[in-house]
DRENKE-892241 format. One record per atom (N, C-alpha, C): atom name; x, y, z; residue in one letter. Coordinates in pm, whole numbers, always signed. Example, Ala and Ser with C-alpha at 12.3 -4.5 7.8 and 13.67 -1.06 7.14 Angstrom:
2
+----+--------+--------+--------+---+
!  a !     xx !     yy !     zz ! r !
+----+--------+--------+--------+---+
!  N !  +1319 !   -569 !   +780 ! a !
! CA !  +1230 !   -450 !   +780 ! a !
!  C !  +1320 !   -330 !   +780 ! a !
!  N !  +1285 !   -225 !   +708 ! s !
! CA !  +1367 !   -106 !   +714 ! s !
!  C !  +1290 !     +3 !   +787 ! s !
+----+--------+--------+--------+---+
REM end
This chain:
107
+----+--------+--------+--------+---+
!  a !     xx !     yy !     zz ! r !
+----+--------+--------+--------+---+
!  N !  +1090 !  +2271 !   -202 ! x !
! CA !  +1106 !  +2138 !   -258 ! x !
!  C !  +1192 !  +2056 !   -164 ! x !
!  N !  +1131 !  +1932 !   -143 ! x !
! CA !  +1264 !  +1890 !    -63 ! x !
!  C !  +1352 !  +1768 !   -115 ! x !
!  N !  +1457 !  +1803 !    -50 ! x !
! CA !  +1634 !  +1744 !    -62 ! x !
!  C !  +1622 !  +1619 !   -142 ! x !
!  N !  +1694 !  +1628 !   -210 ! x !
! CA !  +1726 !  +1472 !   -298 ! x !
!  C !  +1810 !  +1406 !   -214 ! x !
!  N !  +1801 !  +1278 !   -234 ! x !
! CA !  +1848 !  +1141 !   -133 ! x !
!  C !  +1916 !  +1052 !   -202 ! x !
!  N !  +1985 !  +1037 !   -181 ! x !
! CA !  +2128 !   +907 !   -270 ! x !
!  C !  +2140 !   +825 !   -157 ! x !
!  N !  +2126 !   +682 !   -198 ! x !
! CA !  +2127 !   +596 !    -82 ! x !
!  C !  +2187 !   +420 !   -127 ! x !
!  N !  +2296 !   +387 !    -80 ! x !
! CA !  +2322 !   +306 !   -165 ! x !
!  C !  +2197 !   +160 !   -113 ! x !
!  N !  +2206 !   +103 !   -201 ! x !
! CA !  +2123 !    -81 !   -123 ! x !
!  C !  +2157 !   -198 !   -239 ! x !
!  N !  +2147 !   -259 !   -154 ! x !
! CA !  +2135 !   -417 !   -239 ! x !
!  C !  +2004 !   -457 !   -251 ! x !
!  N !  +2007 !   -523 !   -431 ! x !
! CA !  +1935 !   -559 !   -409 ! x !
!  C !  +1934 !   -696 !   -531 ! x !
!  N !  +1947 !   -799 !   -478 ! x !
! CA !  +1982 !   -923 !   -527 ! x !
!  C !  +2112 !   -955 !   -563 ! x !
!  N !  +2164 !   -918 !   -429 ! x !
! CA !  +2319 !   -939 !   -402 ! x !
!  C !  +2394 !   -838 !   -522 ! x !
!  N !  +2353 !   -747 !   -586 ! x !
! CA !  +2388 !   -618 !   -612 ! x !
!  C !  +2429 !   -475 !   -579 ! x !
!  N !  +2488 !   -425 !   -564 ! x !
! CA !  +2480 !   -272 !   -497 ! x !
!  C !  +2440 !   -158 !   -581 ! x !
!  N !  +2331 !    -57 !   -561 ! x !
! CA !  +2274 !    +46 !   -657 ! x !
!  C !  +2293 !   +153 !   -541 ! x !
!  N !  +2310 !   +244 !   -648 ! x !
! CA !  +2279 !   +381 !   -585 ! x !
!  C !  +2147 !   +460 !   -615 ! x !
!  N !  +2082 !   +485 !   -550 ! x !
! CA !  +1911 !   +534 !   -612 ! x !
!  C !  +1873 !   +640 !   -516 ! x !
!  N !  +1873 !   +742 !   -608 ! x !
! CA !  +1846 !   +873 !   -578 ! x !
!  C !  +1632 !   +902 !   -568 ! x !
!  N !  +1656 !   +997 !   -516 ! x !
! CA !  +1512 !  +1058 !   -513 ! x !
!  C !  +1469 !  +1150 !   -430 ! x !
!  N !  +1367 !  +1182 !   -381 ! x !
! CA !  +1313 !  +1277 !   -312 ! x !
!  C !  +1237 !  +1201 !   -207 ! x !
!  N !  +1260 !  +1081 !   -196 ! x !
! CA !  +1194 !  +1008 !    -73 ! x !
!  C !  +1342 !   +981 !    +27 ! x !
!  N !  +1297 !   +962 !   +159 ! x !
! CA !  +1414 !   +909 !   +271 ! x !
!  C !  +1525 !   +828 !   +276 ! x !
!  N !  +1610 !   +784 !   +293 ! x !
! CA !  +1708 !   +691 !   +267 ! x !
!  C !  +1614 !   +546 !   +321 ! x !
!  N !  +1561 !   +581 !   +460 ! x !
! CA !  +1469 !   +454 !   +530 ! x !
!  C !  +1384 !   +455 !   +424 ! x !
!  N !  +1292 !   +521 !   +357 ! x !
! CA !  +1209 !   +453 !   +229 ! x !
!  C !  +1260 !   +337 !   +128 ! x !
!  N !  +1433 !   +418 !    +73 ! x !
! CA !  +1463 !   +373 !    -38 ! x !
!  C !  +1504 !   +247 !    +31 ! x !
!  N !  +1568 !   +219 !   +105 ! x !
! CA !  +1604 !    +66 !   +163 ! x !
!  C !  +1520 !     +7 !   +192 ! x !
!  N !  +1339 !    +41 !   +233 ! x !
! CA !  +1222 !    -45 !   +191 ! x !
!  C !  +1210 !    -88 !   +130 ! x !
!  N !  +1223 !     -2 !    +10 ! x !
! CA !  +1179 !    -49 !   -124 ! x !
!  C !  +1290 !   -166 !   -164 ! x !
!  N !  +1384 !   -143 !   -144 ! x !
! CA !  +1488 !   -221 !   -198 ! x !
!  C !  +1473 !   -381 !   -110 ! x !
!  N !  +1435 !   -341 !    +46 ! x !
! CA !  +1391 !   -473 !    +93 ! x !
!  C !  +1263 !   -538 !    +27 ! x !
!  N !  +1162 !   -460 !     +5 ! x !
! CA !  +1063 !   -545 !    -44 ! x !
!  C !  +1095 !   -622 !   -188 ! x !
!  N !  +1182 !   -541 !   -272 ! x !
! CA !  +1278 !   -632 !   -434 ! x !
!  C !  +1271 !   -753 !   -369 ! x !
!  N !  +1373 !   -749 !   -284 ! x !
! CA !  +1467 !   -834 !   -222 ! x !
!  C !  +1374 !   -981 !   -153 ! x !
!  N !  +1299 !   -931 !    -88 ! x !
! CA !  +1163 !  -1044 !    -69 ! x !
!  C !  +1074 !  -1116 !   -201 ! x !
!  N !  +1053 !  -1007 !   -254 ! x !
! CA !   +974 !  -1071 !   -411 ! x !
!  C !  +1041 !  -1145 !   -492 ! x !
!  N !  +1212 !  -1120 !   -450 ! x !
! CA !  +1318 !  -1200 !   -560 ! x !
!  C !  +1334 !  -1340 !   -453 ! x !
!  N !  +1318 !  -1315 !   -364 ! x !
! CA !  +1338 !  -1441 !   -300 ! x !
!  C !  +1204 !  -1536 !   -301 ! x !
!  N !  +1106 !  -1470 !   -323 ! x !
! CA !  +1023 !  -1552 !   -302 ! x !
!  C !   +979 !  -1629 !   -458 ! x !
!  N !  +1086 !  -1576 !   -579 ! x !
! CA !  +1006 !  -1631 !   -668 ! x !
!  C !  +1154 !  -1730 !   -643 ! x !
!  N !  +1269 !  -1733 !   -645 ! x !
! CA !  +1395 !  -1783 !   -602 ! x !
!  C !  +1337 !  -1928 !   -538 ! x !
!  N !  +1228 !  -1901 !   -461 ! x !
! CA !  +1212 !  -2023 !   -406 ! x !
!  C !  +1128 !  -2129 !   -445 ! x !
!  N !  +1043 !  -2102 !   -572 ! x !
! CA !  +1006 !  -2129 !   -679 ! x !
!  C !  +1100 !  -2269 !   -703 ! x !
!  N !  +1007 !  -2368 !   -747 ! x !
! CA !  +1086 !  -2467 !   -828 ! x !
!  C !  +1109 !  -2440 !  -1000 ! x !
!  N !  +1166 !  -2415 !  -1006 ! x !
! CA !  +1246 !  -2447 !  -1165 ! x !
!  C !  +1241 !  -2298 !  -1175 ! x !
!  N !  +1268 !  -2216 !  -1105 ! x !
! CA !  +1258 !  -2082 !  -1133 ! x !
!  C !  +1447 !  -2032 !  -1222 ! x !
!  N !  +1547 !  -2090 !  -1132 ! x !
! CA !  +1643 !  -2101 !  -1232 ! x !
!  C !  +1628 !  -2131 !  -1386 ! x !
!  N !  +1558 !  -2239 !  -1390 ! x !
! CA !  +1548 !  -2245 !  -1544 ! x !
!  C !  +1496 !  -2183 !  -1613 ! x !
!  N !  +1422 !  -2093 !  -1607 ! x !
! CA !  +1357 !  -1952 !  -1655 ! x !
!  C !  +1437 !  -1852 !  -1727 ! x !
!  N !  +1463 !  -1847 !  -1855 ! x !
! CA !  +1560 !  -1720 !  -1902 ! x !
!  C !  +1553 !  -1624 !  -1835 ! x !
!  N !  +1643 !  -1528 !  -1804 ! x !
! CA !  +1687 !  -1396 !  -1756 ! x !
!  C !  +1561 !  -1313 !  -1753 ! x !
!  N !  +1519 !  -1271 !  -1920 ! x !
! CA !  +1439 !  -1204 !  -1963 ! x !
!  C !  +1286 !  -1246 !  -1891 ! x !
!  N !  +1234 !  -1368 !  -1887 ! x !
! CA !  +1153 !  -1403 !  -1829 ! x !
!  C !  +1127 !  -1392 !  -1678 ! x !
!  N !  +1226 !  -1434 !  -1664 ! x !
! CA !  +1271 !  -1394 !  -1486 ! x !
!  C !  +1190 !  -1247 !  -1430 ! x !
!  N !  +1260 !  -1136 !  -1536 ! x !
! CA !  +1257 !  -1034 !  -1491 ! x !
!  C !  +1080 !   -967 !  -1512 ! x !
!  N !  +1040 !  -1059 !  -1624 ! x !
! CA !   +887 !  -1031 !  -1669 ! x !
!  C !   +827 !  -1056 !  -1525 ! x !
!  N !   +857 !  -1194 !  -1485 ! x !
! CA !   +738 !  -1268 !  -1374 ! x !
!  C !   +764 !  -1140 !  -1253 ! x !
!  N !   +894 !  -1086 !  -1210 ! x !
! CA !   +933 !  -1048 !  -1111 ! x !
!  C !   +813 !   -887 !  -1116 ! x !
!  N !   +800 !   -835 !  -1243 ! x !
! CA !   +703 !   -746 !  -1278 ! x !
!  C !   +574 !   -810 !  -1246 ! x !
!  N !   +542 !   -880 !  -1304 ! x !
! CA !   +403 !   -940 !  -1292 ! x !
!  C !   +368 !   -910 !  -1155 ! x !
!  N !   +459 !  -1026 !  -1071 ! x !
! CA !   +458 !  -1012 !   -911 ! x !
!  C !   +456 !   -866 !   -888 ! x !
!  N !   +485 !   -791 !   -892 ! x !
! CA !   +499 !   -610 !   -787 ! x !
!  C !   +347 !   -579 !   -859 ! x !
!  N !   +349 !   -554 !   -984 ! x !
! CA !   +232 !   -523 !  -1019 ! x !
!  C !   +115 !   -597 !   -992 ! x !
!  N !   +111 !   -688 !   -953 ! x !
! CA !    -28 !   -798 !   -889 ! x !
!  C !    -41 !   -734 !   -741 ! x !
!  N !    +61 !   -718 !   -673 ! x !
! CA !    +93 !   -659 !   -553 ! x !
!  C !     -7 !   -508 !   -570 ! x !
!  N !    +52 !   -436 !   -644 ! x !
! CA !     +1 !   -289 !   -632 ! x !
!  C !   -140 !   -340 !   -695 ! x !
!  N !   -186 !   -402 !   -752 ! x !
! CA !   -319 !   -347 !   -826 ! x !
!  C !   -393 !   -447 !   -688 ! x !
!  N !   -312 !   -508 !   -666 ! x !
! CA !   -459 !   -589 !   -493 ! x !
!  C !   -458 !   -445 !   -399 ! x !
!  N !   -332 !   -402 !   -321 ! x !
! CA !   -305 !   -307 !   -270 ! x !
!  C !   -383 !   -187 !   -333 ! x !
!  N !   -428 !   -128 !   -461 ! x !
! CA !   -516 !    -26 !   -525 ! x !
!  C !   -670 !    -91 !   -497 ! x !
!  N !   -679 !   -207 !   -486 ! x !
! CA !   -806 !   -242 !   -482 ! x !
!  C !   -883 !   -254 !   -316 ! x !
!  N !   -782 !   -276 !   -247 ! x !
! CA !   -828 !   -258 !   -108 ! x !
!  C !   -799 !   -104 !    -26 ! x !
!  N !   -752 !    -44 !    -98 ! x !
! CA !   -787 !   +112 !    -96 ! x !
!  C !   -931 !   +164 !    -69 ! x !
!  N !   -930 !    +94 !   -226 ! x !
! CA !  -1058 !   +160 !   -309 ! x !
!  C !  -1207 !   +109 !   -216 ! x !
!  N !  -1198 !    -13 !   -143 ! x !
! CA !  -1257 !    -77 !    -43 ! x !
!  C !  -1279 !    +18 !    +71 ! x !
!  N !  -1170 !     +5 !    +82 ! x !
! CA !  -1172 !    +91 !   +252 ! x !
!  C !  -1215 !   +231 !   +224 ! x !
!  N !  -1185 !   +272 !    +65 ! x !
! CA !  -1257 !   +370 !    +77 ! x !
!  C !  -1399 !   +421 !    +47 ! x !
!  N !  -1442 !   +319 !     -2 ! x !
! CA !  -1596 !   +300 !    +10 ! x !
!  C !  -1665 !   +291 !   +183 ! x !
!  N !  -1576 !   +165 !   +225 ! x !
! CA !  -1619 !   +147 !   +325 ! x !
!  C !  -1616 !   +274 !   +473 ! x !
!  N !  -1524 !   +364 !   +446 ! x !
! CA !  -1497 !   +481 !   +510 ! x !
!  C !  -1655 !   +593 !   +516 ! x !
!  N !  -1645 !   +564 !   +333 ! x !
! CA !  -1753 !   +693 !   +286 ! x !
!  C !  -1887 !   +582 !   +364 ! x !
!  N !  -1918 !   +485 !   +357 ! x !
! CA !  -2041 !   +442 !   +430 ! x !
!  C !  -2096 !   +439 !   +564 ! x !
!  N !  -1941 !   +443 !   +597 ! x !
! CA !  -1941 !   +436 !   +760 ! x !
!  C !  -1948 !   +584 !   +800 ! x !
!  N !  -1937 !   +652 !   +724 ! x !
! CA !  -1959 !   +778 !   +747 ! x !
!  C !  -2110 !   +903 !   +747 ! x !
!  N !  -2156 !   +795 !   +640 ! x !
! CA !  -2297 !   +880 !   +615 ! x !
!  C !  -2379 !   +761 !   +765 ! x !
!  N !  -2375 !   +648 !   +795 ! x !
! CA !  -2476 !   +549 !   +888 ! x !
!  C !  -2403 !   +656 !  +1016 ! x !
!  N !  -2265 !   +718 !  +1048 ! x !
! CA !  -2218 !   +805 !  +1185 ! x !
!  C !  -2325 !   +966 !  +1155 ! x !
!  N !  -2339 !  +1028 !  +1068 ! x !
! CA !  -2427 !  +1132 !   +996 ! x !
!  C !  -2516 !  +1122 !  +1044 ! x !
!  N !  -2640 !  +1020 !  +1033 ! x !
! CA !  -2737 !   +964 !  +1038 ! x !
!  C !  -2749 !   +927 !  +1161 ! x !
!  N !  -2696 !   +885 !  +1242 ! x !
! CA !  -2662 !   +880 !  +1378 ! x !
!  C !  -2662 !   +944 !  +1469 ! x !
!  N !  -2597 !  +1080 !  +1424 ! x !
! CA !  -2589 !  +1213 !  +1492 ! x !
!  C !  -2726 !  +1306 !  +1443 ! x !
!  N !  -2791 !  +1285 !  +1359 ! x !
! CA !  -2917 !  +1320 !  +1314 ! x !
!  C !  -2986 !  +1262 !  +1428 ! x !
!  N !  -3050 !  +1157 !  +1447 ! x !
! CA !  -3106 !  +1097 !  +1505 ! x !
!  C !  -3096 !  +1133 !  +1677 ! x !
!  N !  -2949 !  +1172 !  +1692 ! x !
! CA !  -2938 !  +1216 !  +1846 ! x !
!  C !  -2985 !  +1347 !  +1875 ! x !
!  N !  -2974 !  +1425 !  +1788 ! x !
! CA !  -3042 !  +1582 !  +1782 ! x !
!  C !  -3191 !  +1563 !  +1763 ! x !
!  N !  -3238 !  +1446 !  +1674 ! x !
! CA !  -3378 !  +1446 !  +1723 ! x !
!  C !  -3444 !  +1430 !  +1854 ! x !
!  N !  -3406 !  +1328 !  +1868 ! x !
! CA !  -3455 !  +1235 !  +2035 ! x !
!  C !  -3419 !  +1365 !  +2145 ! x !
!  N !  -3339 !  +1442 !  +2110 ! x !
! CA !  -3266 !  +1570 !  +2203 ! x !
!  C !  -3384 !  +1684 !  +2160 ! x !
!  N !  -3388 !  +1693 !  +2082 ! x !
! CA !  -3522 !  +1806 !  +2069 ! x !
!  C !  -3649 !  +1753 !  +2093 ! x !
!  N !  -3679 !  +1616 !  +2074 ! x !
! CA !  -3778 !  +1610 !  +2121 ! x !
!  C !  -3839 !  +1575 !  +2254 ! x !
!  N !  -3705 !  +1504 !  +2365 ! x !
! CA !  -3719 !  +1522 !  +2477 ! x !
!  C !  -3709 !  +1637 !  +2522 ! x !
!  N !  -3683 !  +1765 !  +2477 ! x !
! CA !  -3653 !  +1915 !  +2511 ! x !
!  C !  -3801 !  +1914 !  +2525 ! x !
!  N !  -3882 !  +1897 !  +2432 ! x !
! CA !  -4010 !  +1920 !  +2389 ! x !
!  C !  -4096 !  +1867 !  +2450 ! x !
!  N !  -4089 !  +1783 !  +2528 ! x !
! CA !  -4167 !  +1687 !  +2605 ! x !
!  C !  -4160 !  +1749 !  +2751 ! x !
!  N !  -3971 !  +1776 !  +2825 ! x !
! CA !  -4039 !  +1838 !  +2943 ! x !
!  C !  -4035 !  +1977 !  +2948 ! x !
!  N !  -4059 !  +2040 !  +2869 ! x !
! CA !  -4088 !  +2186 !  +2915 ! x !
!  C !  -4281 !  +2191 !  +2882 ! x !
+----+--------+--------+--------+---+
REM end
């Protein structure tokens, strides 16, 4: 199993300590990317005036809009992987033909 990680970061001019089983360089990703999503709604007009509670809804909304685009261009590429894979198949079929049948031609 590997090592648990305590790593302190800020994150919206806060300091946390956040443990886990991922890298210290992960957890300060993560904590940079907060830190971008809070700024970017920050820069939002009338975003101050937004209760606390609300604040913290939209700030969800945002990560989760994030991950479900990010799950969806996965799911893309991984179609697009599996297609590009059977037309390379098919490809290499085709070269073993033309190869046997020029075998076949000069002998």
């Amino acid at each position: 199993m590997a090592q648990k990680t305590d790593a302190q970061v800020t994150i919206d001019g806060r300091t946390y300590t956040l443990s886990g089983y991922e890298s210290e360089a992960y957890l300060q990703e993560i904590a940079a990317y907060l830190n971008r999503k809070i700024a970017e709604l920050k820069a939002e007009k009338d975003y101050q005036k937004i209760p606390l509670d609300m604040r913290s809804v939209l700030l969800q909304l945002t990560i989760s809009d994030d991950c479900h685009k990010a799950r969806r261009e996965v799911e893309r590429l991984r179609v697009l992987c599996e297609e590009r894979a059977g037309e390379i198949a098919d490809l290499k079929h085709e070269i073993v033909a033309l190869q046997m049948k020029m075998e076949a031609q000069g002998e």
